[in-house]
N, C-alpha and C positions, 0 to 999 in steps of 0.2 A: 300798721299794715303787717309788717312782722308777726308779732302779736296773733292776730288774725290768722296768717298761715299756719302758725304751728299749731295753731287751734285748729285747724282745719285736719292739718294734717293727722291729730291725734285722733280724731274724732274718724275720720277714716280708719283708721288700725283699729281702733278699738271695733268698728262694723263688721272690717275683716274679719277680725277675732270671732266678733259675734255670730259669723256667718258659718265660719269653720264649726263655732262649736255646735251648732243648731245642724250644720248639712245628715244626712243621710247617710252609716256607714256605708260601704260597698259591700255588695255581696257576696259573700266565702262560700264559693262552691269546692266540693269536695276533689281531691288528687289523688288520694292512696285509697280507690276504691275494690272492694272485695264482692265479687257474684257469687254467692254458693247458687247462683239458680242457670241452667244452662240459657234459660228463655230470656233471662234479665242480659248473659251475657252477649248473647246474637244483639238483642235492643241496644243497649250501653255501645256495640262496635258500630251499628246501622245508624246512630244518629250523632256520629263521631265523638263519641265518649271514648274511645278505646286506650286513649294516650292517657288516661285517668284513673284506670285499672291498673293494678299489682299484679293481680290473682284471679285465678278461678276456681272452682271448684273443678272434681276429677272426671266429673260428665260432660262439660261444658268442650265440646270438640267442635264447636264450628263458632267465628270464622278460627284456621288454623293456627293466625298470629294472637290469639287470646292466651296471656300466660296463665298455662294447665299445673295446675299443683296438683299434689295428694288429699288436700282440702275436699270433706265430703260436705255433702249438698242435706246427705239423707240420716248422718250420725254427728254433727258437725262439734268438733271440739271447741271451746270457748280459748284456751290457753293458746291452741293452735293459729288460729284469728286472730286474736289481739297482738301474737308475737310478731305480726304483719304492720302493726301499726296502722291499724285503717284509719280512715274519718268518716269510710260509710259503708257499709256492708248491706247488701240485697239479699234478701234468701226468698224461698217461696213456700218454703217449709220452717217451721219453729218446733221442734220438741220443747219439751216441757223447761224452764230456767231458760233458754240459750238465749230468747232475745233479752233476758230480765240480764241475767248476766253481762251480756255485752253494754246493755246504757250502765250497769254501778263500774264498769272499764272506760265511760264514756267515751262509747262508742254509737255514733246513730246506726239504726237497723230499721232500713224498708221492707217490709213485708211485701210480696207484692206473689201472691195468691192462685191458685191453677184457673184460667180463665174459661170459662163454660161460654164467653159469648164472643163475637168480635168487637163491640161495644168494649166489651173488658180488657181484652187485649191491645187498643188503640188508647184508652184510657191508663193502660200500665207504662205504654210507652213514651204519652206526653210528662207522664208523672216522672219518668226518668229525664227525662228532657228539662223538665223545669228543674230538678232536684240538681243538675246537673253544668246548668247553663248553657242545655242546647234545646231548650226549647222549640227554636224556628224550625232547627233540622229534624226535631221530630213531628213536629205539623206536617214537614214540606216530607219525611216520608209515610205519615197513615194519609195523607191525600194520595201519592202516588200510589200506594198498594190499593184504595177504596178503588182508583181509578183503573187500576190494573184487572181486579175482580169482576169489576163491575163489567168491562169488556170481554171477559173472558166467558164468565156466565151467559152475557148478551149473545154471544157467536154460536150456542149452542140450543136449537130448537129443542123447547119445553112440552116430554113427552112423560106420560105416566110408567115409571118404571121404578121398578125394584131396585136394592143395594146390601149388601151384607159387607158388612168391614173387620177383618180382621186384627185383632191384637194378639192374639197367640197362635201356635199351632192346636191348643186346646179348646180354642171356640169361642175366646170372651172375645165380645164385642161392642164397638160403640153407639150408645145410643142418641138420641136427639138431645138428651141433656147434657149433650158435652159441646165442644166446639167439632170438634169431628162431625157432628150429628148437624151441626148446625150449615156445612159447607153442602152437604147434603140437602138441607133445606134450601139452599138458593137456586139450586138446581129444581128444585120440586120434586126431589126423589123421595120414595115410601122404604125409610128404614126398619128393615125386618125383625133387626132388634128389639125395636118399640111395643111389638104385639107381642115377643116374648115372653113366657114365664118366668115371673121375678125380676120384669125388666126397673120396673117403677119409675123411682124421678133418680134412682143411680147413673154415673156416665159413663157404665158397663155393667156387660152383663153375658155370664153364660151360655152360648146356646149347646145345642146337640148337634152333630153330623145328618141326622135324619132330620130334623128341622131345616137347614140349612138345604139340604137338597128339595124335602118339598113346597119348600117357599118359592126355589127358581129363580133366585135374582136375576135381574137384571144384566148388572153390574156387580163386581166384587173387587174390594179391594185391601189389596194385602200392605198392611204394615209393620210384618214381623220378618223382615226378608232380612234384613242384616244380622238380627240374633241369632234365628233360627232357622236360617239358609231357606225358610219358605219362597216358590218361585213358582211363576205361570205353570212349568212343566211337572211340579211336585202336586199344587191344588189338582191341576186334569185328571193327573194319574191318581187319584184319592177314592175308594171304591162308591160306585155309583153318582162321583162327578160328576162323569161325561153328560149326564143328562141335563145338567143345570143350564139354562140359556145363556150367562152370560162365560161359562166354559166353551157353550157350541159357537159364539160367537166372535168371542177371542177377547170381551170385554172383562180384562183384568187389568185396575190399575198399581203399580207395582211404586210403593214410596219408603222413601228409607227410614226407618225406625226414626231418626231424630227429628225429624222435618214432625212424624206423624205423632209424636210425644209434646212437642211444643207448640205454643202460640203467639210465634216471636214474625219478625217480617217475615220467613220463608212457607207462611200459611198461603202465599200468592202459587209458591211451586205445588202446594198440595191440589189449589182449586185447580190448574194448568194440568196436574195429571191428569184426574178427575171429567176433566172436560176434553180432554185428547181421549181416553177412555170410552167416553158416552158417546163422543161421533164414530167410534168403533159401533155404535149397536145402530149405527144408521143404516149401514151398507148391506 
């Protein structure tokens, strides 16, 4: 009987063993993570990634507890990065070597891309989610934004109108092939841009001041207000503004250069302007 147990009992150890060796490592999600992209960094903090970030790059200003380095997004130094000790670095931009560079430092690098749709934007931010081990909380925030959208668009009766979107004080603007272009679309607005000359399948494009006045938008809206101090009162007073409709009727929506550069969760404060705006050309 003796005998027996210890045979028994070896025979269990050795399954333990066997179980151990065969189980499944655990998944190494990264800690010393680096954003050179300001859109990965808003993503990375909204789906509680933020305690897993080092760094950001010197664009990345919102939320304001993101640590802002010197780290550039748009020249990025290899030597500078890796003296960080990442384990994962996002960018959105690659010049030529930086990402080769970074994996012979082995270091991983997500590329994660300027989004032209929301489809791509909601797909960047489960990918950080997974990459990250907050997969749930970035489900549980593209349903809450799909959800927010979707209501905000809904509240706003679908009329045929114009729209002109400003990116500079020089007249480029976005067109449908961008996400910009695309926010525009859920409204059913006719972006002026699009019939432009030399608009094509670009996600900008030049117009002219006499263009722009005799199109009449609609609606106009400025996202070059915090470079370049553009504002309701500076567009009016702009020569033969006054006549444009949505100058005569005060539909100007006014978004701050970061929000209107990226397409990270605060794409919900873009459509919320947008639609605050548009019940301006009801009254």
């Amino acid at each position: 009987m003796k005998h027996l147990f210890v045979s028994l009992l070896a025979a269990l150890a050795v399954g333990i063993a066997a179980s151990a060796v065969s189980a499944p490592a655990a998944v190494k999600y990264p800690h010393r993570i680096i954003s050179l992209s300001p859109t990965a960094t808003e993503d990375l903090f909204a789906i509680g990634a933020g305690k897993q970030v080092i760094a950001v790059d010197n664009q990345s200003d919102y939320p304001k507890s993101a640590p802002k380095t010197s780290l550039s997004g748009f020249t990025p130094n290899v030597e500078a990065v890796v003296a960080y000790h990442p384990d994962l670095v996002v960018i959105s931009y690659s010049p030529k070597g930086f990402a080769g560079a970074l994996a012979k430092a082995h270091v991983r690098v997500l590329l994660q891309p300027f989004a032209v749709t929301f489809k791509d934007a909601y797909a960047q931010m489960l990918q950080l989610g997974k990459v990250t081990g907050h997969l749930k909380e970035a489900t549980a925030l593209v349903a809450r934004m799909k959800a927010r959208i979707a209501k905000l668009v809904a509240a706003v009766p679908r009329k045929a109108l114009t729209v002109y979107d400003e990116l500079s004080p020089d007249y480029y603007s976005a067109t449908g092939a961008s996400i910009i272009g695309e926010i525009f679309k859920l409204f059913g607005l006719e972006n002026i841009a699009d019939a432009a000359p030399g608009a094509g399948s670009s996600g900008a494009v030049q117009l002219s001041a006499e263009y722009i006045v005799s199109e009449s938008p609609d609606l106009i809206v400025l996202a070059d207000t915090r470079c370049c101090g553009t504002s309701r009162a500076t567009v009016s007073a702009r020569p033969g503004w006054n006549t444009i409709s949505a100058v005569k009727k005060g539909a100007i929506a006014v978004i701050d250069d970061s929000i209107a550069s990226r397409w990270g969760p605060r794409l919900v404060n873009f459509v919320n302007a947008v639609a605050s705006a548009l019940r301006t050309t009801q009254k």
